[in-house]
PyMOL Python script that loads the backbone (N, CA, C, O; Angstrom):
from pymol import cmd

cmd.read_pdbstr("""\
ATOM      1  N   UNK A   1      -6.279  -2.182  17.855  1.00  0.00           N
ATOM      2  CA  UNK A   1      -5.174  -1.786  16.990  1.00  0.00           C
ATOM      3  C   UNK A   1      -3.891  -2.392  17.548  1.00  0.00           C
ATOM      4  O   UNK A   1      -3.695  -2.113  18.731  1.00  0.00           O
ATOM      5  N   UNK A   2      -2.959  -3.171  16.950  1.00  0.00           N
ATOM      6  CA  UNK A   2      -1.577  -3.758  17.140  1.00  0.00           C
ATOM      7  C   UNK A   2      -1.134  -3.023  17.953  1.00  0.00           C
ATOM      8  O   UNK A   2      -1.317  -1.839  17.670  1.00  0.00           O
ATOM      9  N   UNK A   3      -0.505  -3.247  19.063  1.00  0.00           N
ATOM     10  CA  UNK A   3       0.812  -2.121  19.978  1.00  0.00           C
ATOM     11  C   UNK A   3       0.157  -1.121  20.208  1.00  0.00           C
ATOM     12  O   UNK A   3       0.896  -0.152  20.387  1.00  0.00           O
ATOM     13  N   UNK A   4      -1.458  -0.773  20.334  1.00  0.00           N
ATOM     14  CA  UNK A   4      -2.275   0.012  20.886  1.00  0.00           C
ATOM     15  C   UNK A   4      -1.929   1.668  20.285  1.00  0.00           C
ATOM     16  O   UNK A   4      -2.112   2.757  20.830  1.00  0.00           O
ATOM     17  N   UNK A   5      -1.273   1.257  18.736  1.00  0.00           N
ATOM     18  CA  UNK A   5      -1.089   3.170  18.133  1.00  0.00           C
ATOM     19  C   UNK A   5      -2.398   3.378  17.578  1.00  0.00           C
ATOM     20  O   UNK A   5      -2.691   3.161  16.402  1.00  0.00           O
ATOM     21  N   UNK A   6      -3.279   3.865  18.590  1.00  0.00           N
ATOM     22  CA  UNK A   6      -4.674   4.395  18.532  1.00  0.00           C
ATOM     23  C   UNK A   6      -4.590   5.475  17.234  1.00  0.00           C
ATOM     24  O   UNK A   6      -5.302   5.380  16.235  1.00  0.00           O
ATOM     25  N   UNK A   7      -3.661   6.427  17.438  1.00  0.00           N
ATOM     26  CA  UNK A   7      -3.825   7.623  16.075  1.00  0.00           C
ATOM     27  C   UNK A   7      -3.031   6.943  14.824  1.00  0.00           C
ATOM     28  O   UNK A   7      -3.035   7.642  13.811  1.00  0.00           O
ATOM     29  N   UNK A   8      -2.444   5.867  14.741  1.00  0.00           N
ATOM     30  CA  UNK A   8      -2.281   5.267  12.908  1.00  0.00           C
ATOM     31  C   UNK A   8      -2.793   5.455  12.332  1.00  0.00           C
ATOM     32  O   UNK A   8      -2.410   6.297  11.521  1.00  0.00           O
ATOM     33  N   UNK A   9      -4.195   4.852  12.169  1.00  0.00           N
ATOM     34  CA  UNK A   9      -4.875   4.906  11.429  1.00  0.00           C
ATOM     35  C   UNK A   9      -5.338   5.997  10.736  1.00  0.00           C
ATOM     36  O   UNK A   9      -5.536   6.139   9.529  1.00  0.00           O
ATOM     37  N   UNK A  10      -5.516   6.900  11.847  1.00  0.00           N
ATOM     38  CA  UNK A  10      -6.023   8.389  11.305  1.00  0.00           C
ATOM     39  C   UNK A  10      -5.011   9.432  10.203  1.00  0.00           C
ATOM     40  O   UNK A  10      -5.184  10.223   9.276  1.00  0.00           O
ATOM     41  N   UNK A  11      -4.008   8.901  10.913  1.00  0.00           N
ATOM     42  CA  UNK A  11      -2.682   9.659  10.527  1.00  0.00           C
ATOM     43  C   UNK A  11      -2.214   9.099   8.928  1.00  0.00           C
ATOM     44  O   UNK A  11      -2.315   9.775   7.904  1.00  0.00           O
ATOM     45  N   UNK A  12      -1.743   7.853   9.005  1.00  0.00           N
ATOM     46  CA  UNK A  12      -1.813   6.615   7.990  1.00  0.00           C
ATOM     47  C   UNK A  12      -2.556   6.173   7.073  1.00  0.00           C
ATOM     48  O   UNK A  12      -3.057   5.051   7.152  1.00  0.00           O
ATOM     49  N   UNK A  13      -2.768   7.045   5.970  1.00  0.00           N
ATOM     50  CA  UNK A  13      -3.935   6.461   4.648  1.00  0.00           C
ATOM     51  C   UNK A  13      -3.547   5.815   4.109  1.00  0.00           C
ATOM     52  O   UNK A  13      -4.289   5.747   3.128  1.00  0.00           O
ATOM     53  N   UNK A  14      -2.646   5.042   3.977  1.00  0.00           N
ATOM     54  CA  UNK A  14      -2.159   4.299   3.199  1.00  0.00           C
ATOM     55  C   UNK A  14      -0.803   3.323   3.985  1.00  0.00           C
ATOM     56  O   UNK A  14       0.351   3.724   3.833  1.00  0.00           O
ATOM     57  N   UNK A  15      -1.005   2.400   4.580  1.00  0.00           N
ATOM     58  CA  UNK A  15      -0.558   1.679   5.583  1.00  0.00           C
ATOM     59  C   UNK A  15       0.348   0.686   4.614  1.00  0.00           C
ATOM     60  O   UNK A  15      -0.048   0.417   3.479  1.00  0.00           O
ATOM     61  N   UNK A  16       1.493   0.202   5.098  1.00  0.00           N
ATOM     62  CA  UNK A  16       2.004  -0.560   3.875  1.00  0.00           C
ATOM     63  C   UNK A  16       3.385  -1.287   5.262  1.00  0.00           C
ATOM     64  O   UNK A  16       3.542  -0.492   6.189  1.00  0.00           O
ATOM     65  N   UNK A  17       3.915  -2.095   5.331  1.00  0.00           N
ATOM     66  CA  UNK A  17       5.128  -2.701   5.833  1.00  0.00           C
ATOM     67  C   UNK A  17       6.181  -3.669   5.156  1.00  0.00           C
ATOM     68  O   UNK A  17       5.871  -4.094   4.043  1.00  0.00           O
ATOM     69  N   UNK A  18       7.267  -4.027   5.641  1.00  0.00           N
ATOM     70  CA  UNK A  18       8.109  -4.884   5.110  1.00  0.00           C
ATOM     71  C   UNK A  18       7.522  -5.967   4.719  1.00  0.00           C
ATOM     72  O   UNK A  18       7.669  -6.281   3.538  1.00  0.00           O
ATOM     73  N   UNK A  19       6.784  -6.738   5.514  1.00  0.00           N
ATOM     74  CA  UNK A  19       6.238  -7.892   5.327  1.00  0.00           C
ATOM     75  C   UNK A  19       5.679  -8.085   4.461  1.00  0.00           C
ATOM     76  O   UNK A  19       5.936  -9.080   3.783  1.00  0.00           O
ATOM     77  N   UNK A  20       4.710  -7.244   4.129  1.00  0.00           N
ATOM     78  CA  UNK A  20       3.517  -7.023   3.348  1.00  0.00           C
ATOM     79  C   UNK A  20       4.064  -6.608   2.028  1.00  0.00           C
ATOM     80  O   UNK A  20       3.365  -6.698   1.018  1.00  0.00           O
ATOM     81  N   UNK A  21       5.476  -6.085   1.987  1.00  0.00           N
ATOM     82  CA  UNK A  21       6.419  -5.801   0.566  1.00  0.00           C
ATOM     83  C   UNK A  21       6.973  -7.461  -0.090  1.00  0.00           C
ATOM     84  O   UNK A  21       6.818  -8.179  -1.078  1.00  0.00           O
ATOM     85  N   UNK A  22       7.541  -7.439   0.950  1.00  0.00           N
ATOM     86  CA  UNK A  22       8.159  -9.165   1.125  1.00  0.00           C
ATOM     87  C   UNK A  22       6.956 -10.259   0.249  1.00  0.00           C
ATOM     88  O   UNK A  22       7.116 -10.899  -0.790  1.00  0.00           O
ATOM     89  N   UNK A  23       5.897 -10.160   1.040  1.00  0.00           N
ATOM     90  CA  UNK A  23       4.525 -11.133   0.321  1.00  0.00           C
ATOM     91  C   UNK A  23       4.767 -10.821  -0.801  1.00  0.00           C
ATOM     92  O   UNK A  23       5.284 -11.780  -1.374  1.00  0.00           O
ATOM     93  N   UNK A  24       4.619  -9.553  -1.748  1.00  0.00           N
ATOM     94  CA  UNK A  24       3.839  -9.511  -2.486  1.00  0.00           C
ATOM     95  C   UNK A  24       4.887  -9.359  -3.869  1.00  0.00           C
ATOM     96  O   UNK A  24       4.546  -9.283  -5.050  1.00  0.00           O
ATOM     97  N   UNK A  25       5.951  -9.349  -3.422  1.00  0.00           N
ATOM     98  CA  UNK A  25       7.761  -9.798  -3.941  1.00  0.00           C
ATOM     99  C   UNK A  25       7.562 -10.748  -4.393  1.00  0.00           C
ATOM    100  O   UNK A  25       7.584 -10.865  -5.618  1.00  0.00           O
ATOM    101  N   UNK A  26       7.243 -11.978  -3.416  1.00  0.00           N
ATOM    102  CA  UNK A  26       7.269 -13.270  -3.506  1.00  0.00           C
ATOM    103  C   UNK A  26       6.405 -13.737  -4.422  1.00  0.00           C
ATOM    104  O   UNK A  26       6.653 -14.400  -5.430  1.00  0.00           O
ATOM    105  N   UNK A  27       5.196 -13.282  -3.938  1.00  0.00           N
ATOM    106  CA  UNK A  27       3.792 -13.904  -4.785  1.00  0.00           C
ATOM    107  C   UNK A  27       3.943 -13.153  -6.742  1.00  0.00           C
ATOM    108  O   UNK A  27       3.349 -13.421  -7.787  1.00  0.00           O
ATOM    109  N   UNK A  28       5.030 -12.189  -6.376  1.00  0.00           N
ATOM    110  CA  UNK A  28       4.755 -11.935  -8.034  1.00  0.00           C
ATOM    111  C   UNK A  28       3.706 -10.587  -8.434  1.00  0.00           C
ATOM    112  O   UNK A  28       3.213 -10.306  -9.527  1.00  0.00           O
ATOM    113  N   UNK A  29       3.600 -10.013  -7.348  1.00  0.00           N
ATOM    114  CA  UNK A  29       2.309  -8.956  -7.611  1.00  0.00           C
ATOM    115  C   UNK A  29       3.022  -7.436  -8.070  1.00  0.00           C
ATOM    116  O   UNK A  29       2.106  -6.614  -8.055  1.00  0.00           O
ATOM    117  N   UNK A  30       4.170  -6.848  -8.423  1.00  0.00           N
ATOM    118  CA  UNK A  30       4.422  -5.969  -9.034  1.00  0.00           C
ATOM    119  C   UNK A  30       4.736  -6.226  -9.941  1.00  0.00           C
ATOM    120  O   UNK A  30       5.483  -7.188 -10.120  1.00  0.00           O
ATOM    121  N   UNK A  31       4.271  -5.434 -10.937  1.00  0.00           N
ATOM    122  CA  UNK A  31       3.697  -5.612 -12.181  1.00  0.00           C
ATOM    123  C   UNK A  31       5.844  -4.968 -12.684  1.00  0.00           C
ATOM    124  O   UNK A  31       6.575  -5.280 -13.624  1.00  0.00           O
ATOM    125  N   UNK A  32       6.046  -4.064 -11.511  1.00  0.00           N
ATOM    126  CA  UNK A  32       7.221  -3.263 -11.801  1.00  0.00           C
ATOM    127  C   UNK A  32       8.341  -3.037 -10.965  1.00  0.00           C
ATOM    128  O   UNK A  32       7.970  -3.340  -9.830  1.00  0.00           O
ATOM    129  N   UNK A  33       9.663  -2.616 -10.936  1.00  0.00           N
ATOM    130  CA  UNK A  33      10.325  -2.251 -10.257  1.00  0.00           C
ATOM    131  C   UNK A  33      10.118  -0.376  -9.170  1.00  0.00           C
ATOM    132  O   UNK A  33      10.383  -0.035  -8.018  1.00  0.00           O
ATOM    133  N   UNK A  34       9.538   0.308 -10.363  1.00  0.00           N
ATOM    134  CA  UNK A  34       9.027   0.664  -9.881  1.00  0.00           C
ATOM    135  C   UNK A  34       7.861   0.778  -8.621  1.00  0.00           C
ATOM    136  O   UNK A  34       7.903   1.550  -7.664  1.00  0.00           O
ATOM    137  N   UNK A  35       6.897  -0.159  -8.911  1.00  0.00           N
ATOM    138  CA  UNK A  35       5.748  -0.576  -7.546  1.00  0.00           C
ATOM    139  C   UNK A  35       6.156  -1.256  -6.695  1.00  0.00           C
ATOM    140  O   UNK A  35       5.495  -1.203  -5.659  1.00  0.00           O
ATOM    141  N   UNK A  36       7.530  -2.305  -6.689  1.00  0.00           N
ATOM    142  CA  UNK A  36       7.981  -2.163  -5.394  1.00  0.00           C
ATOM    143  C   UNK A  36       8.556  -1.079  -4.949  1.00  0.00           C
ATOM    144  O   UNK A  36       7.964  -0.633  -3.965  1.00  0.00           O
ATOM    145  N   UNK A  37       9.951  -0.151  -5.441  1.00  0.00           N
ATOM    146  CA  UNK A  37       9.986   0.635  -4.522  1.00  0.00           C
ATOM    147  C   UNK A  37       9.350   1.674  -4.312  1.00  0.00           C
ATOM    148  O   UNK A  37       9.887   2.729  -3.972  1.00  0.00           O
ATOM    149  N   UNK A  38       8.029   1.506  -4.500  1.00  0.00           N
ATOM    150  CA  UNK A  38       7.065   2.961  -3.869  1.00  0.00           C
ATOM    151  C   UNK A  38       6.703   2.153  -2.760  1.00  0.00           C
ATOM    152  O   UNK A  38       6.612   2.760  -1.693  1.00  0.00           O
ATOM    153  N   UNK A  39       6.509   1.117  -2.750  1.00  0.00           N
ATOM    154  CA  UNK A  39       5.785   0.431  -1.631  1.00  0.00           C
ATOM    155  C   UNK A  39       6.846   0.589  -0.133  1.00  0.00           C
ATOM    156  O   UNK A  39       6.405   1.194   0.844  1.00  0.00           O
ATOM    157  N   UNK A  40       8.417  -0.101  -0.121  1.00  0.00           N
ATOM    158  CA  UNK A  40       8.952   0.393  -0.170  1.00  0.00           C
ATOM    159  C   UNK A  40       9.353   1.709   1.218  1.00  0.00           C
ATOM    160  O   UNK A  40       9.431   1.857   2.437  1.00  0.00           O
ATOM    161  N   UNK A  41       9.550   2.629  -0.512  1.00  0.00           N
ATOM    162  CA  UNK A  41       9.427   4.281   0.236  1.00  0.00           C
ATOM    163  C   UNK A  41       8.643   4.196   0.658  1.00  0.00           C
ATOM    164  O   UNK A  41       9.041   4.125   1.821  1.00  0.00           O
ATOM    165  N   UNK A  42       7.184   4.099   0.722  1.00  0.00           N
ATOM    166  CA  UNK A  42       5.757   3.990   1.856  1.00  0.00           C
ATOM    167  C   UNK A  42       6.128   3.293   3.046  1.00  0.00           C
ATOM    168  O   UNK A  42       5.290   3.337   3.947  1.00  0.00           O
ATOM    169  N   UNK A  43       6.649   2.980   3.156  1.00  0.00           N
ATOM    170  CA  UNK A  43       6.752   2.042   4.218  1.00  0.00           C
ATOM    171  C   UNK A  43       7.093   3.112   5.498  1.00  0.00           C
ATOM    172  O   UNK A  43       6.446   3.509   6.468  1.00  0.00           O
ATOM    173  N   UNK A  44       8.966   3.456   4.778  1.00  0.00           N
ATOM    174  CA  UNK A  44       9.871   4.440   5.385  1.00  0.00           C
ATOM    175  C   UNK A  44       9.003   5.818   5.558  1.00  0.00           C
ATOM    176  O   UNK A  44       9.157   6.222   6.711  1.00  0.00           O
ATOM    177  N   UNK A  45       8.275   6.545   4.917  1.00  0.00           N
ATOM    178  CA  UNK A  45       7.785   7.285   4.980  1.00  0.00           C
ATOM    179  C   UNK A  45       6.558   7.339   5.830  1.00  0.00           C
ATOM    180  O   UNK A  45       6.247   8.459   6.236  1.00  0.00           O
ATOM    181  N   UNK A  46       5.721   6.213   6.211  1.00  0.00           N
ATOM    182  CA  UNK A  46       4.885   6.046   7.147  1.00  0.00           C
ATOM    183  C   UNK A  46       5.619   6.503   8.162  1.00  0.00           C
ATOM    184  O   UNK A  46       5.316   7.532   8.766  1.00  0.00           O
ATOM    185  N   UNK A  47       6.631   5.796   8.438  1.00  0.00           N
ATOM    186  CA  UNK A  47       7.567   5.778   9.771  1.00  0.00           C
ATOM    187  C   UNK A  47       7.752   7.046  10.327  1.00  0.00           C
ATOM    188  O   UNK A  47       7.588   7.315  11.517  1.00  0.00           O
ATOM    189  N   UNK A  48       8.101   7.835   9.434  1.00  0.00           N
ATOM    190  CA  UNK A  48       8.735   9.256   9.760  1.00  0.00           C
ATOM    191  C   UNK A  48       7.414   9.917   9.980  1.00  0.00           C
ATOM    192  O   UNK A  48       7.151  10.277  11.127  1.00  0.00           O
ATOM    193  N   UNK A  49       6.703  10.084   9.190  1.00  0.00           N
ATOM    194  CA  UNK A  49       5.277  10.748   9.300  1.00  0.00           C
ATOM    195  C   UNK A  49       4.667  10.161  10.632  1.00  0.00           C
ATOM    196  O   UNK A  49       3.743  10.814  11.117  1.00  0.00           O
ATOM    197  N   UNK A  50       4.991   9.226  11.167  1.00  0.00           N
ATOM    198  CA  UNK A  50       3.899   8.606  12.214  1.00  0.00           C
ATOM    199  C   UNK A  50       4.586   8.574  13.491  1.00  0.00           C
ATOM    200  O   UNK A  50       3.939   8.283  14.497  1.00  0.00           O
ATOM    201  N   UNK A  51       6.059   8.892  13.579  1.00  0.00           N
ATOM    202  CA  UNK A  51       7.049   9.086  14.651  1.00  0.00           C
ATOM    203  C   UNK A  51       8.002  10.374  14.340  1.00  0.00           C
ATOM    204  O   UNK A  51       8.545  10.791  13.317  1.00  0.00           O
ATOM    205  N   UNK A  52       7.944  10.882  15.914  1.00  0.00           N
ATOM    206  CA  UNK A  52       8.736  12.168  16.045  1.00  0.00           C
ATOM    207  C   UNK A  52       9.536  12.613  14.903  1.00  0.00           C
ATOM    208  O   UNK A  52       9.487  11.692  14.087  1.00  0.00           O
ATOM    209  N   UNK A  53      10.375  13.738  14.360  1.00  0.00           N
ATOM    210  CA  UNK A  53      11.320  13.723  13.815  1.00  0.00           C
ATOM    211  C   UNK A  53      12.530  13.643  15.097  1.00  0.00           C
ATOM    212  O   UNK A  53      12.551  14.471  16.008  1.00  0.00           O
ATOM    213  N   UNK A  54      13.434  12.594  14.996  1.00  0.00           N
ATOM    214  CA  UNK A  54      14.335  13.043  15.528  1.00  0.00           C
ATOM    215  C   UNK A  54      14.728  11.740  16.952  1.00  0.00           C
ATOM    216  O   UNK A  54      15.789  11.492  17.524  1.00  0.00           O
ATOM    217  N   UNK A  55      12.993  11.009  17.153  1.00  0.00           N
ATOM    218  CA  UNK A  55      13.049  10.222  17.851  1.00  0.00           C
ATOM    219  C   UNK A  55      13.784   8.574  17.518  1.00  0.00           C
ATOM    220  O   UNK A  55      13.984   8.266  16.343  1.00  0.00           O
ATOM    221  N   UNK A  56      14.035   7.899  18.297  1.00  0.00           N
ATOM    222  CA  UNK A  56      14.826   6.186  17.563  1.00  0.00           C
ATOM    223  C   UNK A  56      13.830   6.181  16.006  1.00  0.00           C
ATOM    224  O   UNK A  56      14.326   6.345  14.891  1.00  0.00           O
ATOM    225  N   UNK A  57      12.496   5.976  16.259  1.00  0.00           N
ATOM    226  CA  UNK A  57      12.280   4.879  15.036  1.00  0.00           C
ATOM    227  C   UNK A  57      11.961   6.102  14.052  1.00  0.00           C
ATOM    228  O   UNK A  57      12.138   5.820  12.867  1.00  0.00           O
ATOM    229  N   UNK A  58      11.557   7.311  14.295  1.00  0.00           N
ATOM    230  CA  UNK A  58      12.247   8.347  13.178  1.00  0.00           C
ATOM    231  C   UNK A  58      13.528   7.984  11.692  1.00  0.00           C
ATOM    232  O   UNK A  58      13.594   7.663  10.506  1.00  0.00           O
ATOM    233  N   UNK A  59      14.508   8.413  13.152  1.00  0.00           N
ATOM    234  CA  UNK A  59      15.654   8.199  12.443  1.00  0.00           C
ATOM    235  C   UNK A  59      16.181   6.895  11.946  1.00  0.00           C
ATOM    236  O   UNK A  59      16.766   6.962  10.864  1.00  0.00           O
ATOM    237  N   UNK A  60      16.083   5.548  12.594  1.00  0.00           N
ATOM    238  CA  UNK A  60      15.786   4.546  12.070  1.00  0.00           C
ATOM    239  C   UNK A  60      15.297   4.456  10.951  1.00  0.00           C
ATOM    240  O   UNK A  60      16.106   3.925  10.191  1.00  0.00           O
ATOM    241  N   UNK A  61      13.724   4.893  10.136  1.00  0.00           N
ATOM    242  CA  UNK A  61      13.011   4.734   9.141  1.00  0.00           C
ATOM    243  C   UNK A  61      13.934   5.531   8.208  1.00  0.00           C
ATOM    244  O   UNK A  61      14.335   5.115   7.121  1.00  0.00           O
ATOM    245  N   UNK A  62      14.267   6.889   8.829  1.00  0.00           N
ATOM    246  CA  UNK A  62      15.439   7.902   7.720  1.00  0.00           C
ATOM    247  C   UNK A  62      16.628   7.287   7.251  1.00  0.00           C
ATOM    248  O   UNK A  62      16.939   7.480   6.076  1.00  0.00           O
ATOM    249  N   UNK A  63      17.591   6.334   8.225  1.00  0.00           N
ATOM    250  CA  UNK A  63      18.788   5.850   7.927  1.00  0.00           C
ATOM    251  C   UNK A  63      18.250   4.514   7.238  1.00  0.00           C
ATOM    252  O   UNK A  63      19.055   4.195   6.364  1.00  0.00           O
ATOM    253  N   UNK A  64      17.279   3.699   7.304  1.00  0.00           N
ATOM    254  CA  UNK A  64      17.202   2.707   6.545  1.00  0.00           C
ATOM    255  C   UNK A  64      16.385   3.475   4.723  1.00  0.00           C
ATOM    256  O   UNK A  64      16.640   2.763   3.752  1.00  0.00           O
ATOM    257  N   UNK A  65      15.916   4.187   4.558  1.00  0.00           N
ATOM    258  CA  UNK A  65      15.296   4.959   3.745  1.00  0.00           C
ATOM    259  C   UNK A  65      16.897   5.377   2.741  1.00  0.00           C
ATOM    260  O   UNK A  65      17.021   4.982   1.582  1.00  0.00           O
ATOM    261  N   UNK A  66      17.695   5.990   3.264  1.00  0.00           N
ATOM    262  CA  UNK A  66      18.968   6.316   3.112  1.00  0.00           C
ATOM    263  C   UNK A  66      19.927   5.308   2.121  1.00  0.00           C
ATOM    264  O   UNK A  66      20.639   5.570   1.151  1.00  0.00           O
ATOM    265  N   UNK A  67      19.588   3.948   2.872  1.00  0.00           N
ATOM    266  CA  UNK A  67      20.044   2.752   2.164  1.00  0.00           C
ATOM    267  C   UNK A  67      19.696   2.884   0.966  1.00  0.00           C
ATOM    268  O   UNK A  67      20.145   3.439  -0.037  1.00  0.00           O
ATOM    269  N   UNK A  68      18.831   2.287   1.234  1.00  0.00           N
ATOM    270  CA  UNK A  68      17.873   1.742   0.465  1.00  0.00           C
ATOM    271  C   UNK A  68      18.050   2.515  -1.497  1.00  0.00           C
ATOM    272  O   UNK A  68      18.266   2.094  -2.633  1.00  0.00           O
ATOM    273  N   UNK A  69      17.728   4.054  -0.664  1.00  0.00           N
ATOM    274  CA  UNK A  69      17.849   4.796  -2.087  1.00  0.00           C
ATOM    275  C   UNK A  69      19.265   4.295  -3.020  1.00  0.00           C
ATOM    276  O   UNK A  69      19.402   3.970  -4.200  1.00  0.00           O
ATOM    277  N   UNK A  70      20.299   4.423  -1.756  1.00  0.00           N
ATOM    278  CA  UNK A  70      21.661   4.112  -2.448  1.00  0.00           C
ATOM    279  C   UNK A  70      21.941   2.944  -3.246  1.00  0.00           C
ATOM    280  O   UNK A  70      22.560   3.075  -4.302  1.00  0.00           O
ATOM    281  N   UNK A  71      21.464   1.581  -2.764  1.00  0.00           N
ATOM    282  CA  UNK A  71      21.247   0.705  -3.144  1.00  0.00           C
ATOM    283  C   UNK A  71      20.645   0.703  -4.475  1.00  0.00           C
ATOM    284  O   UNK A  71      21.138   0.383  -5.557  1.00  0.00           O
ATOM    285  N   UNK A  72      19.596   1.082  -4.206  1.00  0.00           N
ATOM    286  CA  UNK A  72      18.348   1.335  -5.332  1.00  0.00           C
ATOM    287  C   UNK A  72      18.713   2.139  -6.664  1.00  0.00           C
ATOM    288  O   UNK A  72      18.162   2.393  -7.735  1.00  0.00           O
ATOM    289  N   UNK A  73      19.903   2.399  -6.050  1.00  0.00           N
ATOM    290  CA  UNK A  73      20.113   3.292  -7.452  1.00  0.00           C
ATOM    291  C   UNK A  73      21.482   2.982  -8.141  1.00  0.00           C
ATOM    292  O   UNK A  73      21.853   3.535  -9.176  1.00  0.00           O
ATOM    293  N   UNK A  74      22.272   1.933  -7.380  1.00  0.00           N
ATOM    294  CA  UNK A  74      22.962   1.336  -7.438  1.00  0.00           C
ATOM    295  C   UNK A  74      23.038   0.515  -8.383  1.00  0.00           C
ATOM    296  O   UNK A  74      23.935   0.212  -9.170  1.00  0.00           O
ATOM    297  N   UNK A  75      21.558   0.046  -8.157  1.00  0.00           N
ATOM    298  CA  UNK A  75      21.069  -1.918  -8.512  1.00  0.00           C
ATOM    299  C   UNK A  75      20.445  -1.451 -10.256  1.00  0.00           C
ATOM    300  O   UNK A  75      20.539  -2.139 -11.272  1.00  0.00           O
ATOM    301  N   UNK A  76      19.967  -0.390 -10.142  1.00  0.00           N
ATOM    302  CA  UNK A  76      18.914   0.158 -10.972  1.00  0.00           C
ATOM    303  C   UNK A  76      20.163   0.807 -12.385  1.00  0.00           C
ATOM    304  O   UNK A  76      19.740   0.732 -13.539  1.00  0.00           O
ATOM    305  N   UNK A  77      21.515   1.357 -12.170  1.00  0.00           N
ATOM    306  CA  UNK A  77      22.801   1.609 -12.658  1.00  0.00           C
ATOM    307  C   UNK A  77      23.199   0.222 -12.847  1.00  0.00           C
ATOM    308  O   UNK A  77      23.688   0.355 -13.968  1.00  0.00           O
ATOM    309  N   UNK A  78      23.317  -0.756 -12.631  1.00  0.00           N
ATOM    310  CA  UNK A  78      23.573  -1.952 -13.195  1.00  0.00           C
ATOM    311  C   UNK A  78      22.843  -2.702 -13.888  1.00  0.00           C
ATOM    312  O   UNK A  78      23.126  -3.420 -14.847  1.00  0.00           O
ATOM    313  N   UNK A  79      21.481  -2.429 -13.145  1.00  0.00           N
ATOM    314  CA  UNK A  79      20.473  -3.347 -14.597  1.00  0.00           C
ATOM    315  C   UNK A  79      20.329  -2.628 -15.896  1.00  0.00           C
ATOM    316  O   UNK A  79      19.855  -3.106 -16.927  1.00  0.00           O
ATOM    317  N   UNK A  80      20.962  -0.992 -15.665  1.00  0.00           N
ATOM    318  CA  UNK A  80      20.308   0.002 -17.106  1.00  0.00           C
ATOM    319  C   UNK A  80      21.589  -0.432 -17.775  1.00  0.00           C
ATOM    320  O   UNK A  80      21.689  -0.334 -18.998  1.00  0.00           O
ATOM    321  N   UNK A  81      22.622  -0.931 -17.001  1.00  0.00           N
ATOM    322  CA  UNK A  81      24.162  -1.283 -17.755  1.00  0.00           C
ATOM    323  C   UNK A  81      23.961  -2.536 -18.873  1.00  0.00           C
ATOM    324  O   UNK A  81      23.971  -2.518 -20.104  1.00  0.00           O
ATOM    325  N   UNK A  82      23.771  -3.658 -17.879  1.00  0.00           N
ATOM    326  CA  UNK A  82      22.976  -4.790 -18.612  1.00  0.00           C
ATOM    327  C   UNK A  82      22.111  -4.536 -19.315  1.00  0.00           C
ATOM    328  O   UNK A  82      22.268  -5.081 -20.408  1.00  0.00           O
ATOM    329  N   UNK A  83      21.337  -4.027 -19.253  1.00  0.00           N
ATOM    330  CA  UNK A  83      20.111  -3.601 -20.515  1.00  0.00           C
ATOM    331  C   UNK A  83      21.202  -3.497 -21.528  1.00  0.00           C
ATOM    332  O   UNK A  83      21.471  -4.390 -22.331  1.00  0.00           O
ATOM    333  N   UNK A  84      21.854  -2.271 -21.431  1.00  0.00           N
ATOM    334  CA  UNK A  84      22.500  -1.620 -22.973  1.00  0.00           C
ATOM    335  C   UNK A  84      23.481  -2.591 -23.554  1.00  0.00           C
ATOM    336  O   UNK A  84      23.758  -2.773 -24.740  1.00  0.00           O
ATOM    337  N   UNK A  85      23.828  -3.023 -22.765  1.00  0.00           N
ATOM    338  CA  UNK A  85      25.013  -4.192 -22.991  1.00  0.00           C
ATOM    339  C   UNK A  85      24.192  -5.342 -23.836  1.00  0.00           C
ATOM    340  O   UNK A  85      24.317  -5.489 -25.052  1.00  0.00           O
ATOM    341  N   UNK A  86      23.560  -5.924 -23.218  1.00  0.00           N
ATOM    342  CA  UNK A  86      22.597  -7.086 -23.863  1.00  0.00           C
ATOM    343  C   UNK A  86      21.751  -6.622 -25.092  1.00  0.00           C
ATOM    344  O   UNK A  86      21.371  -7.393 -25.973  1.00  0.00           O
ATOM    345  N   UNK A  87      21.482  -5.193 -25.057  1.00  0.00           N
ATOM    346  CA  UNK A  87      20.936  -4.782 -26.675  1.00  0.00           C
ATOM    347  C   UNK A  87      21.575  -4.715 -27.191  1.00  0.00           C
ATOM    348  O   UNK A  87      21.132  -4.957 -28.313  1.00  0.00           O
ATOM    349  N   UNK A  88      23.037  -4.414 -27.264  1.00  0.00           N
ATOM    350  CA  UNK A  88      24.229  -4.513 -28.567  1.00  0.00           C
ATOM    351  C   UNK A  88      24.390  -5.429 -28.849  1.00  0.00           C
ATOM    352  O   UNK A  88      24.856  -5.422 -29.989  1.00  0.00           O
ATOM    353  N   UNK A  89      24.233  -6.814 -28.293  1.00  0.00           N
ATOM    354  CA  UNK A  89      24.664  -8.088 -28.837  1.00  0.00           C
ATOM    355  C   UNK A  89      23.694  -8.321 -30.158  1.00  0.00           C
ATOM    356  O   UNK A  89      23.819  -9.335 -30.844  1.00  0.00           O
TER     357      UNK A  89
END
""", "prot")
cmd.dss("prot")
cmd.show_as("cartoon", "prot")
cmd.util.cbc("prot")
cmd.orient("prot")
């Protein structure tokens, strides 16, 4: 097992990372905006579930999780803007 986290796996049903978000961005494989950001939140949520509450990469996974939403809802308020905008024309 990578970096020797013997209990991941057990802990971790559903294993997911940046990288592996990144690929599959690239290659075209969400069908949705939605299925990336579950993938995503999985990611951040592994993190927390699989490290202390409270420890660095805890709170790390929480403050980048944090972003992210803000962003996300940010980005997601501007494309629903553009949507409505571009249907009135």
């Amino acid at each position: 097992v990578t970096l020797n986290i013997l209990d991941y796996p057990r802990m971790i049903t559903r294993p997911m990372d940046l990288g592996t978000v990144r690929k599959r961005l690239q290659g075209g494989e969400y069908a949705s905006n939605d299925e990336f950001a579950a993938d995503v939140r999985l990611t951040f949520n592994n993190a927390m579930l699989f490290n202390q509450e409270g420890d660095y990469n805890w709170t790390f996974a929480k403050n980048i999780a944090t972003v992210f939403e803000q962003n996300w809802t940010e980005a997601l308020g501007g494309a629903v803007a553009a949507g409505a905008s571009n249907s009135s024309k």
